[in-house]
C-alpha positions, 0 to 999 in steps of 0.5 A: 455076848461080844464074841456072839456078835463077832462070830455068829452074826457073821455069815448074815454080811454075805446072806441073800438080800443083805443091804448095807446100811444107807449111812453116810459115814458108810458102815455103822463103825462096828469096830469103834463102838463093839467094846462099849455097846451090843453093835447092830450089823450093817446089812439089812437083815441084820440083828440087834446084839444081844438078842437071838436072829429072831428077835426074841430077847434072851431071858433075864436068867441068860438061858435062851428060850427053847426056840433060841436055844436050837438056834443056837445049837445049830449054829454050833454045829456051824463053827465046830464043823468049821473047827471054830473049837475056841467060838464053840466054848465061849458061845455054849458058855455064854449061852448057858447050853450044859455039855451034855445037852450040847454033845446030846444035841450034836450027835443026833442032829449033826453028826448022826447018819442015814435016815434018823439023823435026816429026821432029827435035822427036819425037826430042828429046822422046823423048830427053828422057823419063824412063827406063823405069821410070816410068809409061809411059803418060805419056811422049810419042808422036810422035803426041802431039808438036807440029808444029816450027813450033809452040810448044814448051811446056817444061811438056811436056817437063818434066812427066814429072819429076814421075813416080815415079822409078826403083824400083831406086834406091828402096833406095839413096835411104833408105839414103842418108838413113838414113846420114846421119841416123845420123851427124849429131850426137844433138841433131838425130838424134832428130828427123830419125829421125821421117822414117823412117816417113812415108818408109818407108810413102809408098815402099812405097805407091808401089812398090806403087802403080806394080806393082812387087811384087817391088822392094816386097816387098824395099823393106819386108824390108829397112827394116820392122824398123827401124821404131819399135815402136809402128807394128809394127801398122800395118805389119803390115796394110801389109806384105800389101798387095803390089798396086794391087788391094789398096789400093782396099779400105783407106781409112786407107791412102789416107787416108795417102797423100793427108793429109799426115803432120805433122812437128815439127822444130826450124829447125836439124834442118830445114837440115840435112836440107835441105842434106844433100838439096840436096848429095846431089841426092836429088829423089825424098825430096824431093818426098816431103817435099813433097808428103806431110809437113807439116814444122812448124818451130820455133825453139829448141833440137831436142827429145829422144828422150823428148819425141818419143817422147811425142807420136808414134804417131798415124797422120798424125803429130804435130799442128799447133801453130796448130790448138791454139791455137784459143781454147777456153772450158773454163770452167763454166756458172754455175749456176742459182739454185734455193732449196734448203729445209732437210730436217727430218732435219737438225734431228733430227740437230743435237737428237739431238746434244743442240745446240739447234735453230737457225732454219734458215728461210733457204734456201740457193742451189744457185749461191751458190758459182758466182755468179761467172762464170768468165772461160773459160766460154762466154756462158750462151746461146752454145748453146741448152741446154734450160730446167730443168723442176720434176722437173730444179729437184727433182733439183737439190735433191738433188743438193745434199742429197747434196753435203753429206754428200760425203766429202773425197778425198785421199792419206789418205782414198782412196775405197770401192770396190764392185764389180758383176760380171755373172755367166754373162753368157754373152751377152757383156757389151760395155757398162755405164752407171750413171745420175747418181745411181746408182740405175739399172744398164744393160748392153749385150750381143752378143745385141743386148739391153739391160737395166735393173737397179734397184740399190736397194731400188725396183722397176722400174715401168712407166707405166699403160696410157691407159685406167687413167691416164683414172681416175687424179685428176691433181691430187692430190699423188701423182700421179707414184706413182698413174700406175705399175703395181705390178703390172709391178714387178721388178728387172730390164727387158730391152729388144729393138730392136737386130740386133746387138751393143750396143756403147755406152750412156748415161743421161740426166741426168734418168734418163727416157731411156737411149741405146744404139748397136749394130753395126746402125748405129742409135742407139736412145732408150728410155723408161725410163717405158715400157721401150719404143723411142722413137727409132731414129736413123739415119744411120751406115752401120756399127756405131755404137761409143759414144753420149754425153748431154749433161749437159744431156740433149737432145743427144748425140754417138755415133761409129763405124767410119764414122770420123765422130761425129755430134751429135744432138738427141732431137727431130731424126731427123737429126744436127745436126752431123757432126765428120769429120777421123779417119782411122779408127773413132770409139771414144768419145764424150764431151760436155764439162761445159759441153756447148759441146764434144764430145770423141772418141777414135779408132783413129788413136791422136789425140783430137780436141776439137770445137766443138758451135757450128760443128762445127769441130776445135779441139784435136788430141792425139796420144802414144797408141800404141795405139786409145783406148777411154776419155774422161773430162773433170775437173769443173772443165773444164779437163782431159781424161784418156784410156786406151788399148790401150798401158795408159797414161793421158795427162793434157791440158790443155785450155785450152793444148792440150798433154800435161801428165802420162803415168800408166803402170802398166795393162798392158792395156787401158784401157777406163774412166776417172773423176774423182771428184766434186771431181776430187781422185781419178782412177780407171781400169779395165782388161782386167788386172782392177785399179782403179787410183786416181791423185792427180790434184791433184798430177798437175795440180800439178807442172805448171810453167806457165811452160813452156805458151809453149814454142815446142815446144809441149810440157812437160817430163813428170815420170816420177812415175807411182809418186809419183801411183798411190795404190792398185791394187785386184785383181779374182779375173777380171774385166775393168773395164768401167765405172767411176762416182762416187756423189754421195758419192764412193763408187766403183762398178765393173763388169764381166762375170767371166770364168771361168780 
C-alpha cells in the first residue's frame, strides 16, 4: 500500500504533538527507501506501513477489519472532498471497499444533511475510536462531534492514535522485541540490547501514568531483573512509584520522561530494528523511540559489549557525538614575565660546596619557559582575569624558588606520602582543603563550623583592630608584621556563620580568602586576615554541595542538589552564570587551569564541560555507573580525570571529548583525585582507606591517537590498570577525603579516623 503511506498518512506530519524523529541524519529517508520497503513516518505519532492508524494490521485476505474499514471510509471521504479522485481509486482498491459499500457509505456519513446525516457522523466517530483502554477522556462525544454538512477533519479522527495503547499488550510488545534482540546475530545484539532500559523505564512510566497499577506492577516483576546492574538503583526508586500521585514529587523522573535518552547505534543495527518494527507493526515501541530516544547513528561497524558497557550508565543515555565536538581551548595561559632575583642561599650553597661563587646578577623570568603561546590556549583577555598585585608578583616568586628544588616523579622515584588524621571528630568531618602552598589546613564540619589550622610553625593571626592600626607607621618596611595582633595568635580558628553542615571548601590562590558551602543553601567568604564572614552568597535553594576558586582567584563555581552550578565573582552578591543541563544534584566543582571552563560532576552519573564565556555545555562525558564525588584537571590542560561510587577513575581527553583510560582497583568510593605538579603521578583517595598512585604518563601514552576520528567516537580501552597502579598505601581506619601536592610534589592526605 505505496500510495496508502504517501497520501493518507500525510495529514499526521502536521497533527497536534507530532515530533520528528530524533535521528541524526534528520528525517527517516522516506524517500530513499519507499519503493523497497512500507516506510515509518517521522513524526512521533506516526504509523508503521502496512497496518491501519491504529495499529491493528490488515487481514491476511487484505480486507480490513470493520473498525479499519471505517477508518478508511473516512479518510475517503477526506481526499474525495479534496478532489483527490485518482488517491480515492487506488486507496478503495487496494482496500478492498466494493463501489457500492463505499458510495453507500459516503452518502449517509458525508455527504447526507440535517439531522440523520449528524448522527450517521457520530456514529462513525464512535466506531472509529480507540479501545477502552485509552484515556477516556479524549475519545469523541456526540457532543463534541461536527454537524455532517461540515467539514470533516481527519486530525479528529485520528488524533486519538496518538494515545496510549492497550496496556494489556504492554507485555506482549517488549517480549516480542526482546525476542527478536536475542535471536539477531552478537554484532548487532549488544547494541539493540541498550533498548531495553529506556523502553523498560518509559513503559512502566506510562502505565503508571495513565492509573494502571496493577498491569505496572506485573510490567516491572516481570522485566526488572533483566535490567543491566548498574541501573539497579535507580530501579530500585522506580519500582515504588506505583501511582500518578508519586510522579509529581520526583523531578529526575519527569526529567526522564520529557528529555530524551540517547542512543549510539550503528546504521546496520539501526535497520534491523527498524525493519523488524516495521514487519511485526509494533506502533506502540515506536513512538516510544521516537518520541523518547534520541537514536545517534553512525556508520562503520557496530560496537562490542565492552565498548558499550564503557560508556553507559548515565541517567539520560550516552551523549551526543556533535555536543563534544565543540572546540575547546584546553591550552594554558602564557604566563606573565616577573623577574625573579637569585636567593643568597643559593650561593651559600654552591661555596659550602667548595665551587666558586658564580655572578648570578641576572635574573631569571617566571615565563622563560612559556613564552611560547600555545596554539589551544584561549586568547589571554577572552575572560577578564584580574591584574596581578605586588603580594601575587612576590608569591610568583616563590613558587618558582620552590619549583627549583621539585623532585622528578616516575615509576622509580614515587612520591612521600604524609598522612593528616582528624581525631575525635566527633563533629563529623564532611570537608577538607590545603591552601596552594600548604601552609594552611581548612575543615568543614556537620556542626555547621569551619576551622582553620596552621601546619607550620607560624601562628594564626588576626589583623589589629582600627584603633591600633592608626598608630601603626605605614611606611616602614615591615608593616605587613606590625598590623597583626600576637596576641590572638594560635594554631587553630574555628569560623561560625553556616546553619548546617559544611559540605565543600576552597582557599583562595592568594590565601587571603576561603570559601565554603553548607546544606543552608549559602555560599560563605572569609577573611582569613580577620577570621570573619565577608560574604554570604545567596541563591541555591538547597544545600550547596561544593565551591570551587578559580586559579585565578576572584571567580568561583559552587553546585548543588538544585541540580544547577553557578559562576560567581566575590564582588557580585549574585551569580554571573547559571550552567543548568543535570538531571540530578551537582556533586563537585571544578575550574579548568586556564580558568576559561568549569567542569562538574553530578549524580546523573555525566560530567559535564562548561563554557565560562557563554555559559554553554561544551563536553558530555558519561561511563560512570555510580554518582561523581571527585574532579580533577591534569596541569597541562588537556586531561581530566573523575571517581566516583563505582570506585573507578576514568581518564578524559579534553581536547577530542572521549574516554581514554578506565583505572580499576578502589573498591569503594572515591572521593579525592590529584596530580601531581608535572602531571607525571596521579594520586586517588578512597572510603577503603587506600592511596593509590597511577602512571599517568603511560596512561595518556598508550593512547593511539589515530583512533580520535572513530566515527564511534570511542577509543579502544586497554585493561591495563595493574600495568599503571604504582602503589596502593593503607591507612589503620581512615577514609581519604582530601588529597594535595606541595610544591615540591610531597603528597599530603587527609581524613577523620573512624574507630572499628
Amino acid at each position: 500500500m505505496k500510495y496508502y503511506a504517501a497520501y493518507v498518512m500525510t495529514p499526521l506530519l502536521s497533527a497536534p504533538g507530532g515530533k520528528m524523529a530524533a535521528v541524526q541524519d534528520g528525517q527517516m529517508e522516506l524517500d530513499a527507501e519507499k519503493e523497497t520497503k512500507p516506510e515509518v513516518l517521522s513524526d512521533g505519532t506516526s504509523n508503521l506501513s502496512g497496518s491501519t492508524a491504529s495499529g491493528t494490521p490488515l487481514t491476511a485476505g487484505g480486507a480490513p477489519t470493520q473498525e479499519d474499514q471505517q477508518t478508511l471510509i473516512a479518510v475517503l471521504q477526506f481526499l474525495k472532498r479534496n478532489k483527490l479522485s485518482d488517491s480515492v481509486e487506488i486507496l478503495r482498491r487496494e482496500a478492498g471497499l466494493g463501489d457500492q459499500e463505499d458510495s453507500q457509505t459516503l452518502e449517509g456519513s458525508g455527504g447526507g444533511k440535517g439531522d440523520g446525516g449528524g448522527g450517521d457522523a457520530n456514529s462513525l466517530l464512535s466506531r472509529v475510536s480507540i479501545p477502552s483502554a485509552a484515556a477516556p477522556q479524549n475519545t469523541p462525544t456526540p457532543a463534541t462531534v461536527k454537524r455532517a454538512d461540515e467539514q470533516l477533519d481527519v486530525s479528529v479522527v485520528l488524533s486519538a492514535y496518538s494515545q496510549q495503547g492497550d496496556p494489556s499488550l504492554y507485555q506482549v510488545y517488549y517480549t516480542g522485541l526482546k525476542n527478536f534482540i536475542e535471536s539477531v546475530l552478537d554484532c548487532h545484539r549488544a547494541e539493540l540490547s541498550q533498548l531495553f532500559y529506556p523502553l523498560f523505564v518509559h513503559m512502566y512510566l506510562e502505565l503508571v501514568y495513565n492509573n494502571h497499577e496493577s498491569k505496572a506492577k506485573a510490567f516491572f516483576e516481570k522485566f526488572g531483573g533483566d535490567q543491566e546492574c548498574y541501573y539497579q538503583d535507580d530501579l530500585r526508586i522506580l519500582c515504588g512509584l506505583t501511582k500518578k500521585e508519586h510522579l509529581k514529587g520526583n523531578e529526575a523522573l519527569l526529567d526522564f520522561r520529557t528529555s530524551r535518552f540517547v542512543l549510539r547505534i550503528s546504521r546496520d543495527s539501526y535497520q534491523l530494528l527498524k525493519r523488524h518494527l516495521q514487519e511485526r507493526h509494533n506502533n506502540q515501541i515506536w513512538n516510544i523511540i521516537q518520541e523518547h530516544l534520541y537514536i545517534d547513528i553512525f556508520d562503520g561497524m557496530p560496537r562490542s559489549k565492552s565498548q558499550i558497557d564503557s560508556l553507559s550508565g548515565s541517567f539520560a543515555g550516552e551523549a551526543r557525538r556533535e555536543v563534544n565536538k565543540v572546540k575547546v581551548f584546553h591550552g594554558l595561559l602564557k604566563e606573565p614575565e616577573i623577574e625573579v632575583p637569585l636567593d643568597d642561599e643559593d650561593d651559600e650553597a654552591e661555596n659550602e660546596e667548595g665551587k666558586p661563587k658564580k655572578k648570578k646578577t641576572k635574573k631569571d623570568s617566571v615565563g622563560s619557559k612559556s613564552k611560547k603561546q600555545d596554539p589551544n590556549a584561549p586568547q589571554q583577555n577572552r575572560i577578564p582575569l584580574p591584574e596581578l598585585k605586588d603580594s601575587d608578583k612576590l608569591d610568583k616568586v616563590m613558587y618558582m624558588k620552590e619549583c627549583t628544588k621539585r623532585i622528578r616523579l616516575n615509576p622509580e622515584n614515587l612520591p612521600s606520602i604524609c598522612f593528616y588524621s582528624f581525631l575525635n571528630a566527633y563533629q563529623g568531618l564532611t570537608a577538607v582543603d590545603f591552601t596552594d602552598d600548604s601552609s594552611l589546613l581548612a575543615g568543614g564540619f556537620a556542626d555547621s563550623t569551619v576551622r582553620v589550622w596552621s601546619v607550620t610553625p607560624k601562628k594564626l593571626r588576626k589583623v589589629k583592630s582600627a584603633t591600633e592600626l592608626n598608630l601603626i607607621d605605614k611606611e616602614s618596611d615591615d608593616v605587613l608584621e606590625r598590623i597583626m595582633d600576637e596576641k590572638t595568635a594560635s594554631e587553630l580558628k574555628i569560623l561560625y556563620g553556616h546553619g548546617g553542615p559544611v559540605y565543600g571548601l576552597s582557599f583562595s590562590p592568594d590565601r587571603n580568602y576561603l570559601l565554603s558551602s553548607s546544606e543552608d543553601g549559602t555560599v560563605r567568604l572569609w577573611s582569613l586576615q580577620t577570621f570573619t564572614c565577608l560574604v554570604g552568597y545567596k541563591g541555591h535553594n538547597y544545600p550547596v554541595w561544593d565551591t570551587h576558586f578559580s586559579p585565578f582567584g576572584y571567580y568561583f563555581v559552587s553546585g548543588g542538589h538544585d541540580r544547577v552550578a553557578r559562576l560567581w565573582a566575590t564582588d557580585h552578591y549574585q551569580p554571573l552564570r547559571i550552567f543548568a543541563g543535570h538531571l540530578a544534584d551537582v556533586t563537585c566543582t571544578r575550574f579548568h587551569p586556564n580558568s576559561n571552563y568549569v567542569a562538574t560532576g553530578s549524580t546523573d552519573r555525566t560530567i559535564r564541560l562548561w563554557d565560562v564565556l557563554n555559559g554553554n555545555c561544551v563536553r558530555i562525558f558519561t561511563g560512570h555507573k555510580g554518582p561523581i564525588h571527585s574532579l580533577a584537571f591534569s596541569p597541562n590542560g588537556k586531561f581530566l580525570a573523575s571517581g566516583s561510587t563505582d570506585g573507578r577513575v576514568l581518564l578524559w581527553d579534553i581536547g577530542h571529548g572521549l574516554m581514554i583510560g578506565e583505572l580499576k582497583g578502589h573498591t569503594d568510593t572515591i572521593y579525592a583525585l590529584k596530580f601531581s605538579r608535572d602531571g607525571e603521578i596521579l594520586a586517588s583517595g578512597s572510603m577503603d582507606n587506600t592511596v593509590r598512585l597511577w602512571d599517568s604518563i603511560k596512561a595518556f601514552d598508550d593512547v593511539e591517537t589515530d583512533d580520535f576520528t572513530a566515527a564511534t567516537g570511542h577509543v579502544p580501552l586497554p585493561d591495563n590498570s595493574q600495568e599503571l597502579l604504582l602503589g596502593t598505601y593503607h591507612s589503620k581506619s581512615t577514609p581519604v577525603t582530601h588529597l594535595h601536592f606541595t610544591r615540591r610534589n610531597l603528597l599530603l592526605a587527609a581524613g577523620a579516623y573512624t574507630s572499628q
